[in-house]
LOMAR-728180 format. One record per atom (N, C-alpha, C): x negated, y, z. Coordinates in steps of 0.2 Angstrom, whole numbers, plus 5000, padded with zeros to 4 digits. Last residue first. Layout:
residues N
XYZ ...
//
This chain:
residues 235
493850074991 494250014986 493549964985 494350165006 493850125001 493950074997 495050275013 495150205013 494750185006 494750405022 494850385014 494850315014 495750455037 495050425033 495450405027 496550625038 496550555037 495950525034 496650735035 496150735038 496250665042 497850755025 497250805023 496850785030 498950645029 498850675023 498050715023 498850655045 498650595041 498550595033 499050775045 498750745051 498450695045 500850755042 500250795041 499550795042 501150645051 500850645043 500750695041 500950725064 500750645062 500450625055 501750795062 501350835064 500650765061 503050745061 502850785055 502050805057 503150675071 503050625068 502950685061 503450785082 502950745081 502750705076 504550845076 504050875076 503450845078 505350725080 505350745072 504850785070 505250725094 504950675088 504850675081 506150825095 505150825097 505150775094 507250815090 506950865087 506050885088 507650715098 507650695093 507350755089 507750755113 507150715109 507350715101 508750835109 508250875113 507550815109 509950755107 509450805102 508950835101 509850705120 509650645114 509350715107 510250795129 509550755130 509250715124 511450825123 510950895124 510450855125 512250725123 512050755118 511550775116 512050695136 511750645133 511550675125 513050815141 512250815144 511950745139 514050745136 513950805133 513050855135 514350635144 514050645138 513950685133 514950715155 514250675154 513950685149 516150735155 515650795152 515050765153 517350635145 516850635150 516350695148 518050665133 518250615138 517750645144 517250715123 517850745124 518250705130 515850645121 516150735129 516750745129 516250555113 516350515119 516150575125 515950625102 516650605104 516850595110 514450665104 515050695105 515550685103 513950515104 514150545112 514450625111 513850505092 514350455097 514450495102 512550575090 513450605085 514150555088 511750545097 511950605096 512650615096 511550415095 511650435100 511950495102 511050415081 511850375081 511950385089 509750485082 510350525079 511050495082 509350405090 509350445093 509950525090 509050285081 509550285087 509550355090 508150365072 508750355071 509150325076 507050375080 507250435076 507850415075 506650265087 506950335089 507350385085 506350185073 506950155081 507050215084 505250265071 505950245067 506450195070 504450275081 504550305077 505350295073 504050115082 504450175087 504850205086 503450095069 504150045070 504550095076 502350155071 502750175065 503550135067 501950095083 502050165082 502550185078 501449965077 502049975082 502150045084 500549995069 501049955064 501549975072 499550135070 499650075072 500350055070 499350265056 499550235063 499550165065 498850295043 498650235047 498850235053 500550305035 500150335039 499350275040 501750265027 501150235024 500450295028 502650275038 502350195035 501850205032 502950415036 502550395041 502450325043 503650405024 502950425025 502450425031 504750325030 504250325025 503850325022 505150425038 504850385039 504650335037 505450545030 505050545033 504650505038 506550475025 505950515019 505550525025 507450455033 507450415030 506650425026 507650585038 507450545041 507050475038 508550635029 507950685030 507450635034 509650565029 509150555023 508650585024 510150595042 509950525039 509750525034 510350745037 509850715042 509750635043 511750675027 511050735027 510250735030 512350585034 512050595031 511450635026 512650615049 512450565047 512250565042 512850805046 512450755051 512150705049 514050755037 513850795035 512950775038 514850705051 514950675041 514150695038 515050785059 514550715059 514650685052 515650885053 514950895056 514650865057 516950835051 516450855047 516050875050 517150775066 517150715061 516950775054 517550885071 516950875073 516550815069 518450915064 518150985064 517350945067 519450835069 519250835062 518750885060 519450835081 519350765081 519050815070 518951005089 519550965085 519250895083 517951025102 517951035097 518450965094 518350995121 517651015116 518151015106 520150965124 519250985127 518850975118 521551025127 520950995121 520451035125 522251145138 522351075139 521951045131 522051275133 521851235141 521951165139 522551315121 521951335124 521551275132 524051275123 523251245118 522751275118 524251355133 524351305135 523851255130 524451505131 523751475132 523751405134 525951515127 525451515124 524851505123 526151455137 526551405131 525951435127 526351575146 525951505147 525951455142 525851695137 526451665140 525951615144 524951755130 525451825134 525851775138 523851785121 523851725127 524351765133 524051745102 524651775110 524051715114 522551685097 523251735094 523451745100 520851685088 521351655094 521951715094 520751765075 520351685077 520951675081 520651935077 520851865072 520551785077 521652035086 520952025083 521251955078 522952075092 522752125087 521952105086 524652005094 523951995094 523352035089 525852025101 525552035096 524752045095 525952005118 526251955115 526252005106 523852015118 524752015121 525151955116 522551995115 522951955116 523451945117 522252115118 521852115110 522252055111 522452135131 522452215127 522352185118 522552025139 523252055135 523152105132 521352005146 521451975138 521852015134 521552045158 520752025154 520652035149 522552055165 522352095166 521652115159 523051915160 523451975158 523052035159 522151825166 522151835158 522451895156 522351865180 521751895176 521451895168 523551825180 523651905182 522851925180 523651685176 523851725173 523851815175 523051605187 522751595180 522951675177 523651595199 522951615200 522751635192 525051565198 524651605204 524051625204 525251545184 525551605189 525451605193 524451415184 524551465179 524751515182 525451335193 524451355195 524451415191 526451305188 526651345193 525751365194 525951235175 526351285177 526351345182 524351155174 525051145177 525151225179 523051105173 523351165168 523951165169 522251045180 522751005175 523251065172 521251095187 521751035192 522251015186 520351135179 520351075182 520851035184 520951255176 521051225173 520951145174 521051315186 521451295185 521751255180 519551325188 519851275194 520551265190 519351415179 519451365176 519551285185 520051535184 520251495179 520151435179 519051555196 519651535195 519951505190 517951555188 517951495194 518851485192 518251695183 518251635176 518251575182 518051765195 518751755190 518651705185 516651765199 517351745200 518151745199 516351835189 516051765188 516651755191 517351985181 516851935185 516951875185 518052015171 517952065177 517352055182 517851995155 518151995162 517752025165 517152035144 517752075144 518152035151 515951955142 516052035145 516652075147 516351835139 516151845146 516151935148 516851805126 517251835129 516751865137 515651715121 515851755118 516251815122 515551625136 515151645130 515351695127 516451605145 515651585147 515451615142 517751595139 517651645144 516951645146 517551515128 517651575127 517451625132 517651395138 516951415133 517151485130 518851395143 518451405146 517651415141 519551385130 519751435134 519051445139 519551245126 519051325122 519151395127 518551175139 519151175135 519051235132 517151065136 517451125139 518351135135 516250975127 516750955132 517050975136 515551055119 515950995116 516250955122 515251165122 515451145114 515651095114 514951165137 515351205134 515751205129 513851055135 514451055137 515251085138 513051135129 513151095127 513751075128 512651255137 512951265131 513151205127 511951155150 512651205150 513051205144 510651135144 511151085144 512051105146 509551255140 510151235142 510651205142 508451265127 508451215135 509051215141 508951365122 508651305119 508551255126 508951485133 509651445131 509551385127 507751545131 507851505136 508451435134 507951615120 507451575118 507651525125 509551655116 509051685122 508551615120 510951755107 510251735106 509751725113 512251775111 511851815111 511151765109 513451685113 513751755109 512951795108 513051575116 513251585119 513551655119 512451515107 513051485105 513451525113 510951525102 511551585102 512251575105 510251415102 510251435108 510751515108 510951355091 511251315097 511151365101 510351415081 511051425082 511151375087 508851405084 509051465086 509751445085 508751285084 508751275089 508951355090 509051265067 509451215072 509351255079 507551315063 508551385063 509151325067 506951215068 506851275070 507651325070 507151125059 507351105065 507251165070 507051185047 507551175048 507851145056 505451205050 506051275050 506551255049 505151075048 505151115053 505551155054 505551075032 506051005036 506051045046 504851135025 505351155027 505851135031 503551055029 503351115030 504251175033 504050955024 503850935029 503951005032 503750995009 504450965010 504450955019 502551025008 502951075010 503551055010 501950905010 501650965015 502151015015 502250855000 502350825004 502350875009 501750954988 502350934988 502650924995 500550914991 500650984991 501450974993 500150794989 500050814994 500250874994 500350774977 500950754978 500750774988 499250864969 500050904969 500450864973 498250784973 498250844975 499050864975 498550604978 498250674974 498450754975 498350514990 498650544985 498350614983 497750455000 497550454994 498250474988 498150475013 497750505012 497450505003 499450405012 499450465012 498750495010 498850245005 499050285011 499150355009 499850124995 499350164996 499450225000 499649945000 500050005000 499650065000 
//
């Protein structure tokens, strides 16, 4: 088999920059997660919070932690809500605790006519009732995202393990490699169906991506490594 190091010039250019832009895709990946909270924060890439927010929170309550946070009053007010939400988003909760800081918070952009786009009336309880009760992201909304995921990134994968077969690494390195890299995706994309049940697995998401973007970036660093200062293998 012939190793990376023996390829000629243009296919080692080629290779170097399909790797090169395979990086910066794991990279714009880590800026739109660590955004996800309405603001950009380098720290937020390492917060397991935003995770469970996206995919096992109710949209209500992930509105109120991200996007919306400024427009309440206080931390202590979103507690509230979302106690309320915990105990099961029942009526009578709703108008003791829920509703006097949605109406004080929300009902200028939210009444019973609604004046932004996206989320509509949160002026009744019927009305924030589909807000409260679906946790993390639509069964359809997130079945394209893994559609899209298992194949896309499974083909990214695919190519780059590949190439890191025809590395000199040791034969059970290269087999790791491609045991993690792909159980790590099919770990991924399961355990966000299985946040909408359980917020655990919303922290599995955020631990399996997390490794799956360091091995990605290891295992590029690997054949590149291997490409331009790899030994020549003698015929």
């Amino acid at each position: 088999m012939t190793r990376l190091r023996e390829f000629n010039l243009p296919h080692k250019v080629s290779i170097t920059g399909f790797l090169i832009v395979f990086a910066l895709g794991i990279g714009v990946s880590g800026v739109l997660y660590s955004s996800g909270s309405g603001r950009f924060s380098i720290m937020s890439f390492f917060s397991p919070e935003l995770a469970r927010l996206k995919y096992s929170a109710t949209p209500l309550e992930k509105t109120l932690r991200t996007t919306m946070r400024e427009y309440v009053k206080s931390e202590a007010d979103i507690k509230t809500i979302c106690r309320w939400l915990d105990s099961g988003s029942g009526r009578l909760g709703y108008y003791e605790s829920a509703s006097p800081i949605i109406q004080r918070d929300c009902s200028q952009c939210h009444g019973k006519v609604p004046t932004v786009a996206g989320v509509g009336s949160l002026y009744t309880y019927a009305d924030v009732l589909p807000y409260a009760m679906t946790r993390g992201s639509p069964i359809r909304k997130l079945s394209l995202r893994a559609h899209v995921h298992l194949f896309g990134i499974g083909l990214l994968l695919l190519i780059l393990t590949m190439l890191a077969n025809r590395t000199s690494i040791p034969h059970f390195l290269k087999l790791t490699i491609s045991i993690s890299l792909f159980g790590l995706l099919a770990t991924d994309i399961l355990s966000q169906y299985l946040a909408k049940l359980n917020d655990a697995f919303a922290y599995i998401v955020w631990i399996s991506g997390l490794l799956l973007n360091i091995s990605v970036v290891i295992s590029i660093l690997l054949v590149l490594r291997d490409i331009w200062f790899g030994e020549q293998v003698e015929n």
